[in-house]
C-alpha positions as CSV (number, residue, x, y, z in Angstrom):
1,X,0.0,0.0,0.0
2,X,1.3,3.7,-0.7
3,X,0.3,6.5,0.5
4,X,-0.6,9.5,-2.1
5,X,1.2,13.1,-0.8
6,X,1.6,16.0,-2.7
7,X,3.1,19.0,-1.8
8,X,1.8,22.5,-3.1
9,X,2.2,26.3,-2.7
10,X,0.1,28.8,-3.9
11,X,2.5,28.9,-6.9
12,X,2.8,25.4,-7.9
13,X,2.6,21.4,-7.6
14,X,6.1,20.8,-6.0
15,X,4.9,17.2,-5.7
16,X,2.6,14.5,-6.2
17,X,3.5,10.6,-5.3
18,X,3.1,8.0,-4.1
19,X,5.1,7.5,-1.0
20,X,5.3,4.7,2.3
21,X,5.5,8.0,5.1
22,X,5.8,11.0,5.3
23,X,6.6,13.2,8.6
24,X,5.2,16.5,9.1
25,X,6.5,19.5,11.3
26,X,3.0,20.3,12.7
27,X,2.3,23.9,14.6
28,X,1.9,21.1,17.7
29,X,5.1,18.8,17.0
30,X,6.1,16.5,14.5
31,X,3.1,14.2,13.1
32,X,3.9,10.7,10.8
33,X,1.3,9.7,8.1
34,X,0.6,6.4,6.5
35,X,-1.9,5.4,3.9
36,X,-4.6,4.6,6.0
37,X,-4.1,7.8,8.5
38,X,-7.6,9.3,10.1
39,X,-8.8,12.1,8.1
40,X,-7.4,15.3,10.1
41,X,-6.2,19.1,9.5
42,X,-3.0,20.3,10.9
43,X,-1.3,24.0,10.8
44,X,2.6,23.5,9.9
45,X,5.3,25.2,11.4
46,X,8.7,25.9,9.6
47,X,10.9,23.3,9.1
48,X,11.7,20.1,7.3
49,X,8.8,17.7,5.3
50,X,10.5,14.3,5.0
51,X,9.2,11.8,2.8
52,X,10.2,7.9,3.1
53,X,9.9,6.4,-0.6
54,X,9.6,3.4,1.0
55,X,9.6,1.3,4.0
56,X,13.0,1.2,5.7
57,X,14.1,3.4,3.8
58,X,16.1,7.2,4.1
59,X,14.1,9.9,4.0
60,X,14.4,12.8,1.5
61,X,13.6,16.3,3.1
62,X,12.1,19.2,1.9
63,X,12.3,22.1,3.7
64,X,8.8,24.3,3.9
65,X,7.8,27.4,5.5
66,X,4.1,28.3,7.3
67,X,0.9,26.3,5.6
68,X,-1.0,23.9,6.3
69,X,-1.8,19.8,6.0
70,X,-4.2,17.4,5.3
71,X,-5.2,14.2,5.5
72,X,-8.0,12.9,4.0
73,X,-9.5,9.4,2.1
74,X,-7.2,10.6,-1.0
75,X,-4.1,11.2,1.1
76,X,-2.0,14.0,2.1
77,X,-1.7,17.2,1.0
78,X,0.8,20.1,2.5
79,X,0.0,23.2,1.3
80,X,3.4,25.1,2.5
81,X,3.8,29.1,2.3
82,X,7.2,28.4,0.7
83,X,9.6,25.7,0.2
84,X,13.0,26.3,-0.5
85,X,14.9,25.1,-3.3
């Protein structure tokens, strides 16, 4: 099973995959999602998105600014102020 996570800003699709976890730098602490998660809404706080391709493995990170998250029957969406790079 995968879990589908894109990552937006109001500018642009930065991402959209299909991933085993992602972690989340929520306005309340870090948050994990896997396919499957309970359908919630988080505010993000600045710092680093990182996405495991698959189980096990290293994560990639993405760092994002302000924004919000997600999760819902479809799977995750950030919706981040900025993210650099």
């Amino acid at each position: 099973m995968a879990l589908h996570f894109e990552l937006v800003t109001p500018a642009r699709l930065v991402r959209s995959e299909d991933v085993h976890m992602v972690v989340v730098p929520g306005a309340e602490g870090e948050f994990g999602v896997l396919e499957g998660h309970a359908p919630f809404m988080s505010t993000i706080r600045d710092g680093a998105v990182k996405i495991y391709r698959t189980a096990g493995s290293e994560f990639e990170s993405i760092d994002v600014r302000g924004g919000f998250a997600e999760v819902s029957a479809s799977g995750l969406t950030v919706l981040a102020e900025h993210v650099e790079g």
